[in-house]
N, C-alpha and C positions, 0 to 999 in steps of 0.2 A: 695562624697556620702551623702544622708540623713542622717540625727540620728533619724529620727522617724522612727519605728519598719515599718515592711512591715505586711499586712493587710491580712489575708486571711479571703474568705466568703464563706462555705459552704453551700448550701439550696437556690437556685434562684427561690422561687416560692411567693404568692402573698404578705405575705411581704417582704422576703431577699431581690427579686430584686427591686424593690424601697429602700431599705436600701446602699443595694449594689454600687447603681449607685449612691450614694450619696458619696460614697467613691471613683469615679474615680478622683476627684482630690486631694486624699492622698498623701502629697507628699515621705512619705515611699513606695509608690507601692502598688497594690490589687490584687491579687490571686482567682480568682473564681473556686466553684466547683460544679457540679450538676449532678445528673444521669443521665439525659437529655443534653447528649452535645450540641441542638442545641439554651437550654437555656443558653451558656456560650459565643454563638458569641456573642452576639450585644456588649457583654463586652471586648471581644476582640479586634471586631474594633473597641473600645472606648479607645483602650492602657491600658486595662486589659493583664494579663496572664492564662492561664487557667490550669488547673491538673485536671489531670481523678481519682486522688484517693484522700481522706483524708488524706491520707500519704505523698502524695507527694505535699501539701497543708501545711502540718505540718515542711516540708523539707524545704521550701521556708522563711515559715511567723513564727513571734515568737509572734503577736495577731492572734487570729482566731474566728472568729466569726459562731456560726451555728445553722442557721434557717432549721430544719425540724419540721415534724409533731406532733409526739407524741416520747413517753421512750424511746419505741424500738427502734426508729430510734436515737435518738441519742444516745443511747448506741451503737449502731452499728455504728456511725460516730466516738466516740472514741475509742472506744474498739475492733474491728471488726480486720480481717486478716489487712485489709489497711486502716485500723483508724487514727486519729491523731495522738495515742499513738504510732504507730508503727514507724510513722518518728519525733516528735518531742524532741526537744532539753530540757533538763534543762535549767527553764526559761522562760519557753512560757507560754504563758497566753489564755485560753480558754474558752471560752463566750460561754453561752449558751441562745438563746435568747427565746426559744421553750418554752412554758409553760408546765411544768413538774411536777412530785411531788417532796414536798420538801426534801423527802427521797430519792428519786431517784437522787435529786442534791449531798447530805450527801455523800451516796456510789461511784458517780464519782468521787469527790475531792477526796476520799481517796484516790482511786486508782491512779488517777493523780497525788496524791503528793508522789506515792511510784516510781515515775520518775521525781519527784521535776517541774513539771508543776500545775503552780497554777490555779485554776480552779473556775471561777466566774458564778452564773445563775443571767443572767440580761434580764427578760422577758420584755416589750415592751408594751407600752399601747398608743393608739391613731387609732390602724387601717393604711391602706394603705395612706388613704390623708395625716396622719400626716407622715409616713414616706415616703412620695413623696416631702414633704413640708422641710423636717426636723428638724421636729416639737417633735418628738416621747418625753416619757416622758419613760425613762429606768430606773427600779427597780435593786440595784446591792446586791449582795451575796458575801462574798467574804473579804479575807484578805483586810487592807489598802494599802500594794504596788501593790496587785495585780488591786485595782480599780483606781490606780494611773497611771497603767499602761496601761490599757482600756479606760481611761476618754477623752482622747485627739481624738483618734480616732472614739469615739462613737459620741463627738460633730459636726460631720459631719452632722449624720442623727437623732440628739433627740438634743433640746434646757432644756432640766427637768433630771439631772442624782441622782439619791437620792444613796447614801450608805444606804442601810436597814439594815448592819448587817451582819455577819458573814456567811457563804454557806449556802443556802436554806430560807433567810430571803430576799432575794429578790425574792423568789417563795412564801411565805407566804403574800407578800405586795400585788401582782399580783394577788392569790386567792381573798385577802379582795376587792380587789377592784372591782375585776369582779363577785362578791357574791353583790355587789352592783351594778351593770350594766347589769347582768339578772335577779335578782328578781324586777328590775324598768322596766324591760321588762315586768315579768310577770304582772306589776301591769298596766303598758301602755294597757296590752290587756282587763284587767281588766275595766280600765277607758270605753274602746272603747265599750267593752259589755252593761255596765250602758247607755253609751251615744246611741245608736244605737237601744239600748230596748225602748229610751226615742226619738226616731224617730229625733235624730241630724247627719248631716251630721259629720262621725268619720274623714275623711279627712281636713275638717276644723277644727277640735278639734285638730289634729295633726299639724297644722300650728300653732292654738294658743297656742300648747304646745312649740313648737319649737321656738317660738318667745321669751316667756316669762321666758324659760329656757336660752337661750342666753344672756339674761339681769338680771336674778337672781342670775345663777350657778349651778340651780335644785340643788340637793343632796348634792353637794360640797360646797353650800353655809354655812350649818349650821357643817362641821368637821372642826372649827377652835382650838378646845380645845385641852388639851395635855394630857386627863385622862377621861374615861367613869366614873367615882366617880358622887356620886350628888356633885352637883354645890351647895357652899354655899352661903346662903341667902346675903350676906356680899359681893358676886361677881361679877363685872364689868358684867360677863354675865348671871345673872340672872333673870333680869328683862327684858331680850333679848328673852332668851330662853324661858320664861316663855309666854312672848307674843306670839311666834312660839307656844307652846303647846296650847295657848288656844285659837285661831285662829284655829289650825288644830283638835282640839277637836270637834270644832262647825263643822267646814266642814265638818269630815269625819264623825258624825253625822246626819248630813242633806244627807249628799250621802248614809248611808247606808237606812235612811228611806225611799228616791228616792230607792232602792233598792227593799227592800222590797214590795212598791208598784206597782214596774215595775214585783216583782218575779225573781228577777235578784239576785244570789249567789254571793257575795264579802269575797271569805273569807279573802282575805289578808287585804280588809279593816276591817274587824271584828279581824283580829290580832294587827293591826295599833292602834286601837282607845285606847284599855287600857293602851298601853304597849309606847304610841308616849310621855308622859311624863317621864316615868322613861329612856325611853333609851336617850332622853334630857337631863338628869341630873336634873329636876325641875318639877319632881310629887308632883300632890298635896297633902297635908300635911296626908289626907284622905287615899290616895294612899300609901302614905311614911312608913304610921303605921303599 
């Protein structure tokens, strides 16, 4: 028989089952569950096994992995008449991949470790292509045996596994970053407003976004540092940073006067412009006082 743990995955829907099926060649075995049974063949005829209950998923596997929607629902996948909790063993380890609150992680692992199942929130960032790819880039929560004991079988479907930290610090990583990836929304629509008030085709603005953000790293490029503090004068990155601020000073300058001109509302670029040097770490001196 295997020594790798057999796999259970609860939640087959747009991302579990591309997670999912990234684990049929597990060689501990995979377990699928869904309320939708006829989301559970294709993984059957694939040499999946399938369980109609949480329970009897918990019964099988001692990792369990569960992809649903919101709280409620995974409180009710552990907790519930035929939850995880209700068949599993001391020593199983239970993945929560659903983005949740991070007090709502707090309150399961209690509960979980008053039947000694340690309990990890490991939300998931890339979307469907990267976990079609398994590519996915997983934030974890969670004791160190217990991420020791998920790591193996997560690199099926995510090549990025960070330990963030004890329970709920992988739901706090997951906020910060998607606190970044819809307010660069809200500013995308932002952009397209100015641009479209200014009679530009937004769908070619959209290519030349998407071009130059794949050869930059948009956002990602500039959170190389390991402290929001200013940046001392004295620091490899200050003369870095500094050119970012005052590059992005001038632009978003000249875009808000294109604003104004067109009548066009920015307020996010009107929050940006005073505030893009200090959250840099290399406001100017004027600024700093």
């Amino acid at each position: 028989m295997s020594e790798e743990p057999t796999v259970g995955f609860i939640g087959l829907g747009n991302m579990g089952a591309p997670m999912a099926k990234r684990l049929l060649a597990w060689p501990g075995g995979l377990i699928v569950c869904d309320v939708r049974v006829e989301a559970t063949l294709p993984f059957v005829e694939a040499g999946a096994r399938a369980a109609t209950t949480p329970a009897e998923v918990a019964e099988q596997a001692s990792v369990i992995c569960v992809t649903v929607i919101d709280d409620a629902q995974v409180r009710e996948v552990l907790t519930g008449p035929n939850g995880v909790l209700a068949g599993a063993a001391a020593g199983t380890a239970v993945a929560v991949h659903s983005t949740i609150s991070d007090r709502t992680a707090e309150q399961l692992a209690a509960i979980c470790a008053e039947q000694n199942v340690e309990f990890v929130d490991a939300p998931v960032s890339g979307g469907t292509p990267a976990a079609t790819r398994g590519s996915l880039a997983v934030m974890l929560g969670g004791s160190q045996a217990a991420v020791e004991r998920v790591r193996a079988p997560f690199g099926s479907f995510a090549d990025l596994i960070v330990h963030a930290g004890p329970v709920g610090a992988g739901t706090r990583m997951k906020l910060a970053r998607n606190l970044l990836h819809f307010v660069a929304f809200t500013a995308a629509t932002e952009a397209q407003r100015l641009a479209e008030a200014a009679g530009l085709d937004i769908a070619e603005l959209g290519k030349v976004v998407r071009h130059s953000d794949a050869i930059t790293g948009g956002p990602g490029a500039i959170m190389l540092r390991d402290t929001t503090r200013p940046v001392d004068p004295a620091d490899f990155w200050y003369p870095i940073l500094g050119h970012v601020r005052d590059l992005g000073e001038k632009d978003l300058s000249l875009a808000l006067d294109l604003g104004r001109r067109l009548e066009i509302e920015l307020p996010l670029a009107e929050c940006a412009l005073p505030d893009l040097g200090r959250g840099l770490g290399v406001a100017a001196p004027q600024e700093a006082s």
